[in-house]
C-alpha positions in Angstrom: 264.5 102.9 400.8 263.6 99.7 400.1 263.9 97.2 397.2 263.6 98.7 393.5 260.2 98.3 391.7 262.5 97.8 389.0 265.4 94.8 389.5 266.8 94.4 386.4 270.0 95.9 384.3 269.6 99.4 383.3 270.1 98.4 379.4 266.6 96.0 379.9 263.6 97.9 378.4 260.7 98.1 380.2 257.6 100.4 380.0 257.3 103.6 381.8 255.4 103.0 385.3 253.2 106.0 385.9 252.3 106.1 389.5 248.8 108.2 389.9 247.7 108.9 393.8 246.0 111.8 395.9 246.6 112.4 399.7 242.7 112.6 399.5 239.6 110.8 397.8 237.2 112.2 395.5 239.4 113.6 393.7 239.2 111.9 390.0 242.2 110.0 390.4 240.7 107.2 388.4 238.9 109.0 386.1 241.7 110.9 384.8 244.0 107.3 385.0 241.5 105.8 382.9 241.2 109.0 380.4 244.9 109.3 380.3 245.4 105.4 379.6 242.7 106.2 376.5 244.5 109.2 375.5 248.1 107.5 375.3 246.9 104.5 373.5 244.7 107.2 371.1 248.3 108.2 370.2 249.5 104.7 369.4 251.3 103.7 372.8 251.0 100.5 374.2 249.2 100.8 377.6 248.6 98.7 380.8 246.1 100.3 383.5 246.6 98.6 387.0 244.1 99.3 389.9 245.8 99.2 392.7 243.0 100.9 394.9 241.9 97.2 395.5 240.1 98.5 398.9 237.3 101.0 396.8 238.5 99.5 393.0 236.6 100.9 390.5 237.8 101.4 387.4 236.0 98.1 386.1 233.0 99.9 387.1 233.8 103.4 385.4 234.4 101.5 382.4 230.9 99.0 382.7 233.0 95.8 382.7 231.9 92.6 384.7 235.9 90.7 384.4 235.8 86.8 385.9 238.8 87.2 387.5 240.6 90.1 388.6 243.8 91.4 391.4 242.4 90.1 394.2 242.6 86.6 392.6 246.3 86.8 392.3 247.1 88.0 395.7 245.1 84.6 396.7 247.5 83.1 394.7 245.3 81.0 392.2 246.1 83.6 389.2 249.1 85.2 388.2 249.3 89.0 386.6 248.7 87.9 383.1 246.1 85.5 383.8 244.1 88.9 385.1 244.8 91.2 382.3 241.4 92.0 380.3 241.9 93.9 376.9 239.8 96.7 376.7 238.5 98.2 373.7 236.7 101.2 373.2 233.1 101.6 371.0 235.0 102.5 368.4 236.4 99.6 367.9 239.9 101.7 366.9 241.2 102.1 370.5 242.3 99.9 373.0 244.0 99.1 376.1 244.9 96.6 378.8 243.6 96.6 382.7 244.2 94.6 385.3 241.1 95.6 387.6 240.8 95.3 391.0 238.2 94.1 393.2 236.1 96.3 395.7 236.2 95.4 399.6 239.2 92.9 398.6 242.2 93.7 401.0 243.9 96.7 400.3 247.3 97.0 399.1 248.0 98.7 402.9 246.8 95.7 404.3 249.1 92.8 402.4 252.5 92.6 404.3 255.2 93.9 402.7 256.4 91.1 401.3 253.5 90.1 399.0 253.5 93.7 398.1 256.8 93.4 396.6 256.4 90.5 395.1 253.4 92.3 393.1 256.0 95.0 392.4 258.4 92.6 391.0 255.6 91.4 388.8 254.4 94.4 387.3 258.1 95.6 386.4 258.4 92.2 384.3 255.0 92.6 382.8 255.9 96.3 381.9 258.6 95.0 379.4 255.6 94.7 377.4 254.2 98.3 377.4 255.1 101.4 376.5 253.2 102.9 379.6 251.6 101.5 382.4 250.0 103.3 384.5 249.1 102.4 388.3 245.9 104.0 390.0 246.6 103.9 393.6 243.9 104.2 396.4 244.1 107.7 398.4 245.9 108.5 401.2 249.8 108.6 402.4 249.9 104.9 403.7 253.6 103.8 403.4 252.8 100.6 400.7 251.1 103.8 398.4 254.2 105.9 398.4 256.4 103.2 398.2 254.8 102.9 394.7 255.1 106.2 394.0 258.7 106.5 394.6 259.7 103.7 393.0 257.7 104.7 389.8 259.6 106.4 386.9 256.7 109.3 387.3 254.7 110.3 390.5 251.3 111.9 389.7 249.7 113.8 392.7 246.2 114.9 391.7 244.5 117.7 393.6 241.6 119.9 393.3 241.2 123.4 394.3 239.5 122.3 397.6 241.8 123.5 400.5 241.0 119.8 402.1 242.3 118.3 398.8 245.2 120.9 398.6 246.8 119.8 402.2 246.5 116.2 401.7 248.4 116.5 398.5 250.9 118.7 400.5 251.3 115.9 403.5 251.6 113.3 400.8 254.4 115.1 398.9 256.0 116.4 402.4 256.3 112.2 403.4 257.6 111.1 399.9 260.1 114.1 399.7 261.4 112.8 403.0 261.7 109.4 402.3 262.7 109.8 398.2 264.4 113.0 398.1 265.5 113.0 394.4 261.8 111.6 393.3 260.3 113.6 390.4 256.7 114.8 391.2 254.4 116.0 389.0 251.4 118.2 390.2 247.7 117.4 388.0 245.0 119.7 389.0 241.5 118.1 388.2 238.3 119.7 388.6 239.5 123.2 387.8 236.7 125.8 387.5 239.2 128.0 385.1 242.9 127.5 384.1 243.6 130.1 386.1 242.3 128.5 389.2 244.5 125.5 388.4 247.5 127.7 387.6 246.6 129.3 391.7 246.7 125.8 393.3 250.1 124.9 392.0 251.3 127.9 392.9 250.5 128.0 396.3 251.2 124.3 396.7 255.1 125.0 394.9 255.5 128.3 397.1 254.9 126.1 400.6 256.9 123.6 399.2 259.9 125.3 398.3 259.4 127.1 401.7 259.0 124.6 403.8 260.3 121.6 402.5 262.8 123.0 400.5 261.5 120.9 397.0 259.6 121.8 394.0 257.8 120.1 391.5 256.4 120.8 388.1 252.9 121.1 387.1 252.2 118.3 384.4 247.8 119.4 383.8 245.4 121.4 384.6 241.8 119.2 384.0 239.1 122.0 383.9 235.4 121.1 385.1 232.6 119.8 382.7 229.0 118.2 383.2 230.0 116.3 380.6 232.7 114.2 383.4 230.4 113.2 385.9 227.9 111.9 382.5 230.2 109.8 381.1 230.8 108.2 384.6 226.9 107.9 385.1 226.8 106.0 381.3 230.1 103.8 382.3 231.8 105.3 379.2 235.2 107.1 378.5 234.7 110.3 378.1 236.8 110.4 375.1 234.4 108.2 373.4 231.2 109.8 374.7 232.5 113.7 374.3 235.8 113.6 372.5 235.6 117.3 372.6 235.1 118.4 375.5 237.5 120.8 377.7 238.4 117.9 379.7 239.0 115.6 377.5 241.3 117.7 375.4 243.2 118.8 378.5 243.7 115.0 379.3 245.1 114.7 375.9 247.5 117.4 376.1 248.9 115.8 379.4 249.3 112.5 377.7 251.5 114.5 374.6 253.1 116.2 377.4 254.3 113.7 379.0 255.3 111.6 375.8 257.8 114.3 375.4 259.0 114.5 378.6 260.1 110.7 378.0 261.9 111.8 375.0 263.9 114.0 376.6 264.7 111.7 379.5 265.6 108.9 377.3 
């Protein structure tokens, strides 16, 4: 294993880094980062959403924002990290939260040498000293820079759908971390489930040829169930918990942000 994300003494607080990636796209990976950044900072948590999917970065364009300067403008190294960070604040005007957005067709982070991609590690773990969460959306796929992320996160989120395509990429993504980050803590979101029970079935088959094969488990942190409503609020470029509050999804995204709240508790 490389470097830590995270090179400082154990006593120095810094956020909790919350590492969201898929083995496959088109799964909501953003969607539900950007929800659960809402959600957390709905409960009063100081949150930092970074879009590390700089290839297809898109959570500026979920959210309807046009930022000046953005990630791609510090890996050219004429901004730093907090020269990039744009406060966002819902329609409300009661909510907010801090991005650092990426930029579409800008290099992706499996294209920066390594060394530039620790660097923006090292960055991020000094910035999250100011957060209680921050949360990184990584781009899809089992690239070694992604997992690196992942493993060095305090939390690994591997979304998945019930699509078999989507449920054997998220296998071959935790099958490669497991190997290279044995001990790493995963935690399973389901997104796009038709029924909690169908959510419930793809963890676990995904736990069963886990443990089977690879001799791991993991626990399941969400299951996201399906609603018109999600592809609508996209459409509109507005968080779905400001647009429909209410909605299945939305309240499911909620109850993984309280979930995982408490799971800090008990880890702390």
């Amino acid at each position: 294993m490389s470097e830590t994300l995270f090179p400082m003494d154990d006593t120095a607080h810094h956020g909790q880094i919350v590492a969201v990636a898929s083995g496959k796209g088109g799964v909501g990976k953003t969607w539900f980062s950007i929800t659960l950044s809402h959600a957390l900072a709905k409960l009063g948590k100081r949150v930092l959403l970074f879009d590390g999917d700089l290839g297809m970065a898109n959570v500026d364009i979920q959210l309807g924002l046009m930022p000046e300067v953005d990630l791609a403008d510090v890996i050219s190294g004429q901004k730093n990290l907090k020269d990039v960070i744009y406060h966002y604040t819902d329609k409300s005007e009661k909510v907010s939260f801090d991005i650092i957005p990426g930029r579409s067709g800008s290099t992706s982070l499996t294209q920066m040498p390594m060394s530039k991609v620790m660097a923006l590690r090292a960055d991020l773990a000094v910035l999250s000293k100011d957060y209680d969460y921050v949360l990184i959306d990584l781009g899809a796929g089992v690239d070694p820079s992604i997992r690196h992320f992942v493993a060095e996160a305090d939390h690994g989120f591997i979304v998945s759908t019930q699509e078999p395509t989507s449920m054997t990429d998220a296998y071959a993504f935790i099958k490669l971390l497991k190997k290279e980050a044995p001990e790493k803590d995963i935690h399973l979101v389901v997104n796009q489930a038709l029924t909690l029970k169908d959510g419930n079935d793809v963890y676990a088959s995904l736990r069963k040829v886990s443990e089977k094969f690879l001799q791991t488990t993991f626990d399941l942190m969400g299951i996201i169930r399906f609603d018109k409503k999600v592809p609508e609020s996209i459409r509109y470029q507005s968080p779905i918990l400001t647009r429909h509050p209410n909605v299945r999804p939305a309240n499911d995204v909620e109850s993984v942000a309280k979930k995982l709240i408490k799971l800090n508790k008990k880890t702390s």
